[in-house]
C-alpha positions as CSV (number, residue, x, y, z in Angstrom):
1,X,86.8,62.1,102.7
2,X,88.4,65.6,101.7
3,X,89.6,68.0,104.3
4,X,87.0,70.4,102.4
5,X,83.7,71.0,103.8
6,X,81.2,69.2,101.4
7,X,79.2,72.4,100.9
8,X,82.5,74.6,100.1
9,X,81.5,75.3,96.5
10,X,77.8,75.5,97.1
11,X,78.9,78.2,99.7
12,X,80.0,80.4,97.2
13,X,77.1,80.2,94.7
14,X,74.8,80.9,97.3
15,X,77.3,84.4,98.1
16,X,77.7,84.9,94.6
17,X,74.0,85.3,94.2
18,X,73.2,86.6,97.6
19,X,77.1,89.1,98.2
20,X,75.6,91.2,101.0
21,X,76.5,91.9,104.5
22,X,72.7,90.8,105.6
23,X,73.4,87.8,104.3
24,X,76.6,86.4,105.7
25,X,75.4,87.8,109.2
26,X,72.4,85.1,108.5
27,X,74.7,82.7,107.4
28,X,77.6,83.4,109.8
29,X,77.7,79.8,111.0
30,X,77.9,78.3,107.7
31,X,80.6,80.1,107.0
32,X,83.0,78.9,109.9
33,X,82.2,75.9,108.9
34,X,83.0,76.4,105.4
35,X,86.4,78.1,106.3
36,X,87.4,75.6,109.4
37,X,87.5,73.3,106.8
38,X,90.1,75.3,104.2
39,X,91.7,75.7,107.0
40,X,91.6,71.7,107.6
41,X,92.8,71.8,104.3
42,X,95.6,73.9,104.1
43,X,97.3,71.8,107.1
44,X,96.7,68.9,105.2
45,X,98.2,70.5,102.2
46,X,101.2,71.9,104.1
47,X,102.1,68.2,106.1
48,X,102.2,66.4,102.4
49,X,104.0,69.6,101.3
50,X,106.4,69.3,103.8
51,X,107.2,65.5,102.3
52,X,109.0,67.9,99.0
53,X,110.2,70.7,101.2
54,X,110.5,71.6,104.8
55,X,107.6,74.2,105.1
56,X,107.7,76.4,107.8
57,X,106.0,76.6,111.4
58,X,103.4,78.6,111.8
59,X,99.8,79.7,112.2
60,X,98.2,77.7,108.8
61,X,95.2,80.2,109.3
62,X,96.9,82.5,107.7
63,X,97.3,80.4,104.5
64,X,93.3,81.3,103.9
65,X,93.0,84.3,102.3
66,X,90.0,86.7,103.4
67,X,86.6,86.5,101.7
68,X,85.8,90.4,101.9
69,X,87.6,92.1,98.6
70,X,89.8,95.3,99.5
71,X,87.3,98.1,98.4
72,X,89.8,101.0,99.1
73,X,90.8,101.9,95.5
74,X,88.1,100.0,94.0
75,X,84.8,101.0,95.9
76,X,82.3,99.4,92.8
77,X,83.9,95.7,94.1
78,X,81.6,93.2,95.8
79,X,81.3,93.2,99.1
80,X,82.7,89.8,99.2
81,X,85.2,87.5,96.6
82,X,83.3,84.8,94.6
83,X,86.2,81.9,95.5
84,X,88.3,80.6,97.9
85,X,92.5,81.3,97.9
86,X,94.9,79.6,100.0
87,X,98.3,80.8,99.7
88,X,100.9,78.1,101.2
89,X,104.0,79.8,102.5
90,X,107.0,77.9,101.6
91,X,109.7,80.5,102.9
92,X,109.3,83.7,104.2
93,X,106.5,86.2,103.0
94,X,109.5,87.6,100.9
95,X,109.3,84.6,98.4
96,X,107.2,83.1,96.3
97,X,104.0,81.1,97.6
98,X,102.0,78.0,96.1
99,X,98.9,79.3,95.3
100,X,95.3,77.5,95.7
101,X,92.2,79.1,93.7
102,X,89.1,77.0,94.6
103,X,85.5,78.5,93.0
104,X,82.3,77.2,91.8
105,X,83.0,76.9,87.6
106,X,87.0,76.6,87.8
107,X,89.8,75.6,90.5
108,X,93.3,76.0,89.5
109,X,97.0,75.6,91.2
110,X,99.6,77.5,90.4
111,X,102.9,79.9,91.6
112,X,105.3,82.7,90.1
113,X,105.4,86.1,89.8
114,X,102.0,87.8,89.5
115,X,101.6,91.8,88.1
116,X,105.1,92.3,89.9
117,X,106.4,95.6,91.2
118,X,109.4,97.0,88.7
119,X,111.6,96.0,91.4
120,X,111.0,92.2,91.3
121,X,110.5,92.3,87.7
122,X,114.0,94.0,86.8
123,X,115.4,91.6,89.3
124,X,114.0,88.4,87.2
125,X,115.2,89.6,84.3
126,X,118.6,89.9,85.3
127,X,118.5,86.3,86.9
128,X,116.4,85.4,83.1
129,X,119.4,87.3,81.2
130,X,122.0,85.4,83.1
131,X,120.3,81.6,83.2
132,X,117.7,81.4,80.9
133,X,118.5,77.7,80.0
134,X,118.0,76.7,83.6
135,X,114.4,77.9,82.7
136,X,114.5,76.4,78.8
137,X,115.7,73.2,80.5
138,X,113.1,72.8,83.7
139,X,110.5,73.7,80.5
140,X,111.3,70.3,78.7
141,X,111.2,68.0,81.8
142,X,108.2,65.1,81.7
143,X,106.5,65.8,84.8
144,X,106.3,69.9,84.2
145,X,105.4,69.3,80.6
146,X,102.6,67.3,81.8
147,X,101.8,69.0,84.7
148,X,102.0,72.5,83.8
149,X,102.4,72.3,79.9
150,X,104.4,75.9,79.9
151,X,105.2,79.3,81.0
152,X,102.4,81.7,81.2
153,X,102.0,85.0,81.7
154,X,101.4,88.7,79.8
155,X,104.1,89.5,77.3
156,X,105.4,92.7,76.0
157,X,105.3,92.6,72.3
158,X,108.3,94.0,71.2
159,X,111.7,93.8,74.2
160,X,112.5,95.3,77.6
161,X,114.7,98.1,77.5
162,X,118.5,97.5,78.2
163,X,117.8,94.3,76.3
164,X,118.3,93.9,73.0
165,X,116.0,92.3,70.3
166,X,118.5,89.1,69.6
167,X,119.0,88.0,73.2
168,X,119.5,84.5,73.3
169,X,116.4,84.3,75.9
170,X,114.2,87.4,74.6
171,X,111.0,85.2,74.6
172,X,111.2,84.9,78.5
173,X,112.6,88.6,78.3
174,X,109.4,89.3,77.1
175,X,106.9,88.1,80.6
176,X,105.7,91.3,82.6
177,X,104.3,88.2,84.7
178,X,105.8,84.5,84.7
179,X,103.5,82.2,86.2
180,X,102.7,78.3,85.6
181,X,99.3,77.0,86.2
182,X,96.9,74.4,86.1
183,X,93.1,74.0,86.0
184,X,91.7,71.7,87.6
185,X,87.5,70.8,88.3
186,X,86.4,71.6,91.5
187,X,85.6,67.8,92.6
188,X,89.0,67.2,92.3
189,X,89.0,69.2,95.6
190,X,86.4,66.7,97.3
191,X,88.4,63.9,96.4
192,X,89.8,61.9,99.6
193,X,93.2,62.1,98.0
194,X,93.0,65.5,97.2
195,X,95.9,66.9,99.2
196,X,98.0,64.5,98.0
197,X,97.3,65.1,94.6
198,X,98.0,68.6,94.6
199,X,101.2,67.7,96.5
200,X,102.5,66.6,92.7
201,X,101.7,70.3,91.3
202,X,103.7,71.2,94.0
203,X,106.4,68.8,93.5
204,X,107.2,70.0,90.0
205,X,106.6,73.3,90.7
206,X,110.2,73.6,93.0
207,X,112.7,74.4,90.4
208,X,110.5,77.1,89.4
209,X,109.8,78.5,92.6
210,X,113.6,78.4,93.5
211,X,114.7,80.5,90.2
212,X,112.0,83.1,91.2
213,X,112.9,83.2,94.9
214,X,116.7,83.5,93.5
215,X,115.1,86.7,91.6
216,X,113.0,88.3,94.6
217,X,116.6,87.4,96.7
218,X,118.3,90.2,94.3
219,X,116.4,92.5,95.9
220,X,116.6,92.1,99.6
């Protein structure tokens, strides 16, 4: 059976409709339970990870991401967050991580650079300016074309600046974010399987994540 609890999703309906601090003291328990199993999870996830890359050592409780939303610039928030994130560390915390989005309606998998800082988006640009066809080319490969389908992302709708209109790789100029994702039903968590099928997101999610750890590496 999945590393999941059984009741993760209905969990989160129940804190959707019910996102007060009364009730998760009343239903403290359940949710340990809930979380011991992401946490189950996420070692699962990180062993047949580690089949693709070496992942690193370390606490895997970490990987789950808390349930109470930050409220200090955005007091109007929920108390709590209506899904689930694990966030699988495959280097340091200065690279990229695999990311795991697990909620009631819609799960999805997915990595890349996500409303980056200026910094770490200059720095991809360069890196995009210089080897764009290493992105062109992982684009048309079977298993990414299946698996991910394309880049994604929000796009400016003209060009950077220092960047001119005619650059032989202005399309991927044009990401503020670059991201690839996948949707994916929330029973396809529960499966048995389920870590291993996530294992081929991974998978063909490595060339990607290399080219934007090479980026974040311009930085350090």
């Amino acid at each position: 059976m999945s590393q999941l609890h059984p009741e993760t999703f209905e969990f989160l309906k129940k804190l959707a409709a019910n996102n007060s601090k009364e009730w998760m003291d009343a239903n403290r328990a359940w949710y340990q339970d809930v979380r011991q199993g992401l946490i189950n999870f996420a070692q699962a996830l990180n062993d047949a990870f580690a089949e693709v890359y070496p992942m690193p050592v370390g606490d895997i409780r970490k990987s789950v991401a808390r349930i109470n939303n930050n409220r200090r610039f955005h007091p109007n928030k929920p108390l709590y967050k209506d899904h689930f994130g694990l966030m699988m560390k495959r280097r340091s915390p200065k690279h990229v991580d695999f990311y795991i989005h697990l909620a009631p309606e819609t799960c999805f998998v997915g990595t890349g650079l996500y409303h980056p800082p200026k910094e770490a988006l200059d720095a991809l640009r360069d890196l995009i300016a210089q080897k764009g066809k290493v992105l062109l080319a992982l684009r048309q490969r079977p298993a990414f074309k299946k698996l991910y389908g394309d880049f994604s992302g929000e796009q400016l709708k003209t060009y950077p600046r220092g960047f001119s209109a005619d650059h032989p790789h202005i399309d991927l100029l044009r990401f503020k974010d670059l991201i690839i994702t996948r949707d994916l039903a929330p029973k396809d968590f529960l499966r048995k399987d389920a870590d291993l099928m996530i294992k081929e997101y991974f998978a063909a999610a490595q060339d990607f994540m290399d080219f934007i750890d090479e980026a974040l590496e311009l930085q350090f």
